[in-house]
C-alpha positions in Angstrom: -70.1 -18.4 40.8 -67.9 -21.1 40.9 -66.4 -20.8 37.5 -66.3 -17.4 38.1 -64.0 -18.2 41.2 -61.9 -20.9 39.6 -61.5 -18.5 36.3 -60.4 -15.7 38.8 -58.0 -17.7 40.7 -56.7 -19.4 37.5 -55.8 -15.7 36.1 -54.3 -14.7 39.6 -52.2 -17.9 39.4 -51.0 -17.0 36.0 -49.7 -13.6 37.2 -47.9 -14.5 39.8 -46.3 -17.0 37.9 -45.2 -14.5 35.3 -44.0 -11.7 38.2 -41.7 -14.7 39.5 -40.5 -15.7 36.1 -39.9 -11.8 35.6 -37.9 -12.1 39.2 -36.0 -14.4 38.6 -34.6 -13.1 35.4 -33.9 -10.3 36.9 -32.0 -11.5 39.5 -30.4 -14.1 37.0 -29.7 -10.8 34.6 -27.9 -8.7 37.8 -26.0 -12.0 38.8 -24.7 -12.5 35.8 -23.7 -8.7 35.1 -22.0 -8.7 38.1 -19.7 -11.6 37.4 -18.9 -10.6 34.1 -17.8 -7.1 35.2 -15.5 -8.9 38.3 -14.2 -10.9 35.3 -13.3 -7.7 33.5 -11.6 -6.1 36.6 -9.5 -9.2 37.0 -9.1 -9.6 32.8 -7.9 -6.6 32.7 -5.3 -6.4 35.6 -4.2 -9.4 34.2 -3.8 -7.5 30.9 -2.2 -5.1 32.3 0.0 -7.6 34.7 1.2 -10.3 31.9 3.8 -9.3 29.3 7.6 -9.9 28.8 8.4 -7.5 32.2 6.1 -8.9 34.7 4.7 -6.2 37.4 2.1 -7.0 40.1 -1.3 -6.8 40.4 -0.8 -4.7 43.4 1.8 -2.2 41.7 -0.7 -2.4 38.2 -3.8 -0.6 40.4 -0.7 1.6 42.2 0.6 2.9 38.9 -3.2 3.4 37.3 -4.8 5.2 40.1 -1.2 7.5 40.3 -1.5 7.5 36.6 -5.1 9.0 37.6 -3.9 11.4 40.3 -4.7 9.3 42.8 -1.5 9.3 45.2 -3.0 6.4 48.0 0.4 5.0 47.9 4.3 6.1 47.1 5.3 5.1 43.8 7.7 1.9 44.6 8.2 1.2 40.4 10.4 2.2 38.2 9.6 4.7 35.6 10.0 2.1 32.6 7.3 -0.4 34.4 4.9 2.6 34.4 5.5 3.7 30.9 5.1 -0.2 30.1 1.5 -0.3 32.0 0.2 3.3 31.0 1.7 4.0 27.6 2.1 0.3 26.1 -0.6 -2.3 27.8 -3.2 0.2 28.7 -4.3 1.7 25.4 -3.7 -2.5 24.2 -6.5 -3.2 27.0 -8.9 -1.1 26.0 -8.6 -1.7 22.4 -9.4 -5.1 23.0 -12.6 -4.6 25.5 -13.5 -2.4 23.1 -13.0 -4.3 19.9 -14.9 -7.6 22.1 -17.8 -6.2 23.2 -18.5 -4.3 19.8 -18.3 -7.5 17.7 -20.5 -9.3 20.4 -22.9 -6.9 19.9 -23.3 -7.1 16.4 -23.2 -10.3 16.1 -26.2 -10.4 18.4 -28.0 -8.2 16.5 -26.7 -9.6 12.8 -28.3 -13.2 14.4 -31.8 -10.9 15.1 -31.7 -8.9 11.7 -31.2 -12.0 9.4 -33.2 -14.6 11.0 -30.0 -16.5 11.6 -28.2 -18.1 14.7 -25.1 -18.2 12.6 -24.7 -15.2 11.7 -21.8 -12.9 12.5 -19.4 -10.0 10.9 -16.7 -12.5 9.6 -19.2 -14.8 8.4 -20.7 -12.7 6.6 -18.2 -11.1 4.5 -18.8 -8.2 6.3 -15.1 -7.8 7.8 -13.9 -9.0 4.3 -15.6 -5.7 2.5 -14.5 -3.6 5.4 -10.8 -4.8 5.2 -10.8 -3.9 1.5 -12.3 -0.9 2.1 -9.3 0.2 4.4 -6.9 -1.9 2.8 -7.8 -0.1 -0.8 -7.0 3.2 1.2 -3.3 2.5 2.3 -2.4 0.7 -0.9 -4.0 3.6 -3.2 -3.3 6.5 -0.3 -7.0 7.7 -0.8 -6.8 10.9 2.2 -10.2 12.1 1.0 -11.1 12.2 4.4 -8.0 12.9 6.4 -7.4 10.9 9.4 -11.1 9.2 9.2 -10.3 8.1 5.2 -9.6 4.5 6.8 -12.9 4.0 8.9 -14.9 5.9 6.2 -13.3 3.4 3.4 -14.3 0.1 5.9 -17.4 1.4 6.8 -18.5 2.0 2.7 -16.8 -1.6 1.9 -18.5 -3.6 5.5 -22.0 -1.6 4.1 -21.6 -3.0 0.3 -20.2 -6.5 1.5 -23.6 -6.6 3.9 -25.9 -5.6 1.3 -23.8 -7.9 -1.3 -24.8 -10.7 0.8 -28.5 -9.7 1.8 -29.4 -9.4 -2.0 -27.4 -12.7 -2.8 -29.1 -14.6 -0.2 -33.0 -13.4 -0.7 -34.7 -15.6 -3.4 -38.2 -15.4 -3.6 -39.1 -13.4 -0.8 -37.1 -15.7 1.3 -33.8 -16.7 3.1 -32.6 -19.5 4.6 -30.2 -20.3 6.7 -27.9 -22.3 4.6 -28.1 -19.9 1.1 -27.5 -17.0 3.8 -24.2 -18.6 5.0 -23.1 -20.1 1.8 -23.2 -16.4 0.3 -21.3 -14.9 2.9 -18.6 -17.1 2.5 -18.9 -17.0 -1.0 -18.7 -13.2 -0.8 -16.1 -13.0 2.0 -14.0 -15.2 -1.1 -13.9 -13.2 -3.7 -13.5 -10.1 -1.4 -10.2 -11.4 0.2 -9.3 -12.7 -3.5 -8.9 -8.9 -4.2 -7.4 -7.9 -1.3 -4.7 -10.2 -1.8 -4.5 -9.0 -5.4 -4.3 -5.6 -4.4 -1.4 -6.6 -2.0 1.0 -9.1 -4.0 0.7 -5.9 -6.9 1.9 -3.2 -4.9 5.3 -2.2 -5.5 6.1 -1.1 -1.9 6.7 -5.0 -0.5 7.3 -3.6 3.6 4.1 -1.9 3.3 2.6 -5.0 2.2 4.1 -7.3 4.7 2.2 -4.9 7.4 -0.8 -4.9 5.7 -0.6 -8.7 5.1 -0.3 -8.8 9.5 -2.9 -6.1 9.8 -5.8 -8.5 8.1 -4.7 -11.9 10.5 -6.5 -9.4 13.1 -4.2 -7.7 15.7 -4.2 -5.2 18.9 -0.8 -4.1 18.6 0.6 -0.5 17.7 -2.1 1.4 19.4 -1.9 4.7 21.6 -4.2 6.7 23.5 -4.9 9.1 20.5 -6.6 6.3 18.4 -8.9 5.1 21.2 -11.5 8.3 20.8 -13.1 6.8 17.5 -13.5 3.2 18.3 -15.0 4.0 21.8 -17.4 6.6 20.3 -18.7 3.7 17.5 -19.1 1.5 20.5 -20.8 4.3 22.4 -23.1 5.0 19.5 -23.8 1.4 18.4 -25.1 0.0 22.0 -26.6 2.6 22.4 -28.5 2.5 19.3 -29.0 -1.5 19.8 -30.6 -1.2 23.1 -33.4 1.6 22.2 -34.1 -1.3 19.2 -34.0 -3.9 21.4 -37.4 -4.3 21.1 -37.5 -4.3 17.6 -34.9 -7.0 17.3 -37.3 -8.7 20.0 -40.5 -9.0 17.4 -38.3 -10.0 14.5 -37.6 -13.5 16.8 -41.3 -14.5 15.4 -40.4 -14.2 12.0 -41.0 -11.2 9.8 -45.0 -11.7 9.5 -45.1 -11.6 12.8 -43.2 -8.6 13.5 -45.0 -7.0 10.7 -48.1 -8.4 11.9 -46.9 -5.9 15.0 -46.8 -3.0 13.5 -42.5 -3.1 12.4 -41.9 -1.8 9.1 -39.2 -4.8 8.4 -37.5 -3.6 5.6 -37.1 0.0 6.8 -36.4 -1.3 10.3 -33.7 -3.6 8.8 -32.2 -0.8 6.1 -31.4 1.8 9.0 -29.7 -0.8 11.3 -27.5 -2.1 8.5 -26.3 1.4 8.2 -25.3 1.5 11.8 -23.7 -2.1 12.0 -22.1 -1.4 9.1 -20.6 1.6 10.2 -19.3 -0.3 14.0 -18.0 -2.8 11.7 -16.2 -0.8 10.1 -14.0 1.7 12.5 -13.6 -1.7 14.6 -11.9 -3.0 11.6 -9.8 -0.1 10.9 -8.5 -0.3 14.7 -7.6 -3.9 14.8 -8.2 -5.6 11.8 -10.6 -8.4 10.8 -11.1 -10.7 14.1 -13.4 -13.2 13.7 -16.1 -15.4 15.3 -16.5 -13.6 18.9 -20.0 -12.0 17.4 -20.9 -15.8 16.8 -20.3 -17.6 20.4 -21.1 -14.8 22.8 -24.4 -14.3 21.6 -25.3 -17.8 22.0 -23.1 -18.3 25.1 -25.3 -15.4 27.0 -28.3 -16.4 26.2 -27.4 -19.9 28.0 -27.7 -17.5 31.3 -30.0 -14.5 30.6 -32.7 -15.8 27.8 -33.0 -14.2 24.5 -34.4 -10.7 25.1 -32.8 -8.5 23.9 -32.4 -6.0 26.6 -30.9 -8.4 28.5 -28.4 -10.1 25.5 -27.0 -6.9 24.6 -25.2 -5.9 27.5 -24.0 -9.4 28.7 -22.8 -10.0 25.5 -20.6 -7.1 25.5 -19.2 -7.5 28.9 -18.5 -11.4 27.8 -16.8 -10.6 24.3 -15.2 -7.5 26.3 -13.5 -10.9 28.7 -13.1 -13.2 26.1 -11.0 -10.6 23.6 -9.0 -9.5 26.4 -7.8 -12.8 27.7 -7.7 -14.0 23.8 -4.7 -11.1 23.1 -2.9 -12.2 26.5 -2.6 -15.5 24.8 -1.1 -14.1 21.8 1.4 -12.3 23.6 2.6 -14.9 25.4 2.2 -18.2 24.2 4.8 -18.0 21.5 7.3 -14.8 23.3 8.8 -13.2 22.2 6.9 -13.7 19.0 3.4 -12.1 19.0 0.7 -14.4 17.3 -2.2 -12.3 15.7 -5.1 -12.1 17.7 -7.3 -13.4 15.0 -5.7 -17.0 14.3 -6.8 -17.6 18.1 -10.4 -16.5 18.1 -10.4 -18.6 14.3 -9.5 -21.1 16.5 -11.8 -21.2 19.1 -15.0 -20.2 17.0 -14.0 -22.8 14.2 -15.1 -25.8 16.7 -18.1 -23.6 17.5 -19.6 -23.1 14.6 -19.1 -26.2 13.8 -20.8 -26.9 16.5 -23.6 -25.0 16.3 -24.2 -26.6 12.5 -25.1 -29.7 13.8 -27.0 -28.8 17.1 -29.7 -26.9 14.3 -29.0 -30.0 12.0 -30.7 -32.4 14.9 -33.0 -29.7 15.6 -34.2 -29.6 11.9 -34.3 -33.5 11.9 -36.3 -33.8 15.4 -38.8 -31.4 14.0 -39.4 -33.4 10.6 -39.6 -36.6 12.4 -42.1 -35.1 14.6 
């Protein structure tokens, strides 16, 4: 009877450890959602605020909830600051929360797919292929497709580049860490070798020059009618992501173990290359190859929410959402009235990072032979 007892109260304490540790996260999770969109509010009416005509935070809200048709207070602007904020910055914005949170959540799920905390789009060759894709389309004028023939070009050349890199990488069965990284970049090599053949042959040199700016990753040049396809991909890939969350939950103990589960691994991974593949690409198309923000905001949210999942997925898009907005402020204003390209900055925040991250799993590997 006393065994029985001690047994019994044992398993009791057990439980109520877990329904606190479940708590806790929960409350951690909500917390930290709950910054991240106040940081987005405030990111954005900064976005909205900062430029070369500065207008008030106060007027920014004024002219969007007029814009709206909320009238809660006279219009005191002029109508060139409200074409700036609704016509020019706005769409810009948006764009960029979009563009952010998509790459943070492929990068989160690239990391799950492939075993690999380094993993990411841009990494991976997988921005490289789709920029060829797209590029291939303005330089040959491919319209198969009418206005889509760009995102259906990246999302073919992101899906090849991804699959290039898979098949590369797997020897024996297996892929490690190193081999997976070292294909990528080899990949992402000879990809933007072609691209830059394909640009230093064509004979119209202006259309080249915009092409050349397009692939250094930018926001600029977009309007309200180009916004519907990006959103939609983002839409569709989150949502997709989160009813696999699971999935990409069993694959963290290896692929035995998920199988071992009851996950059909290689079918599991063929479907969701499809649909990262196809985010990639119309984010791609939209703003060109920006790199490294699928790489840190995975591994920066975890720091805060653990590694489920459920829980990654939609703090990592608020974060990248954040980051990329704040990250195209910079490159409006640091240089004005010369715009640097969106992508030199994140290259040169996530360049540190990865380095980084290199030798934290370096130690790691060391500790765990020593031990």
């Amino acid at each position: 009877m006393t065994q029985a007892a001690t047994d019994t109260s044992t398993e009791r304490t057990v439980q109520r450890r877990r329904a606190t540790g479940s708590a806790t996260g929960t409350t951690r999770l909500a917390v930290t959602l709950l910054v991240l969109t106040a940081l987005l509010v405030v990111s954005a009416t900064a976005g909205l605020a900062i430029g070369s005509v500065h207008v008030p935070p106060g007027q920014v809200w004024g002219i969007v909830t007029h814009a709206l048709g909320a009238d809660w207070q006279d219009p005191d602007w002029s109508r060139a600051r409200e074409t700036i904020v609704v016509d020019v910055r706005a769409p810009r914005v948006l764009l960029g929360a979009i563009i952010g949170a998509g790459l943070a959540v492929i990068g989160t799920a690239l990391q799950a797919l492939v075993c690999n905390p380094l993993a990411e789009p841009y990494l991976l060759g997988v921005s490289s292929g789709a920029s060829l894709g797209a590029v291939s389309v303005i330089v040959f004028g491919f319209t198969l497709f009418g206005p889509l023939s760009l995102s259906v070009a990246a999302f073919v050349g992101a899906l090849g580049a991804l699959l290039l890199v898979y098949a590369t990488a797997r020897t024996g069965g297996r892929i490690t860490s190193a081999r997976l990284v070292l294909s990528g970049v080899a990949i992402a090599a000879v990809l933007t070798a072609v691209l830059d053949l394909l640009l230093l042959t064509t004979a119209r040199g202006n259309e080249a020059r915009a092409v050349l700016a397009w692939t250094l990753g930018g926001l600029g040049g977009v309007n309200w009618g180009t916004l519907w396809l990006p959103s939609t991909a983002l839409l569709f890939g989150v949502g997709v992501l989160m009813v696999q969350a699971r999935n990409l939950n069993l694959l963290l103990a290896g692929e035995e173990a998920a199988t071992t589960m009851g996950l059909d691994v290689a079918r599991f991974r063929a479907r969701l290359f499809v649909v990262l593949s196809l985010v990639t690409g119309v984010l791609v198309a939209a703003a060109g190859p920006i790199g490294f923000v699928g790489l840190m905001m995975p591994h920066i949210v975890r720091l805060f929410v653990g590694g489920d999942h459920r829980r990654v997925l939609p703090t990592a898009a608020l974060g990248g959402a954040v980051f990329l907005i704040w990250a195209d402020i910079a490159a409006r204003t640091i240089a004005a009235p010369m715009e640097i390209p969106v992508g030199v900055l994140t290259a040169l925040c996530g360049g540190p990072f990865f380095l980084w991250l290199m030798r934290r799993d370096a130690r790691r590997g060391t500790d765990r032979g020593m031990a």
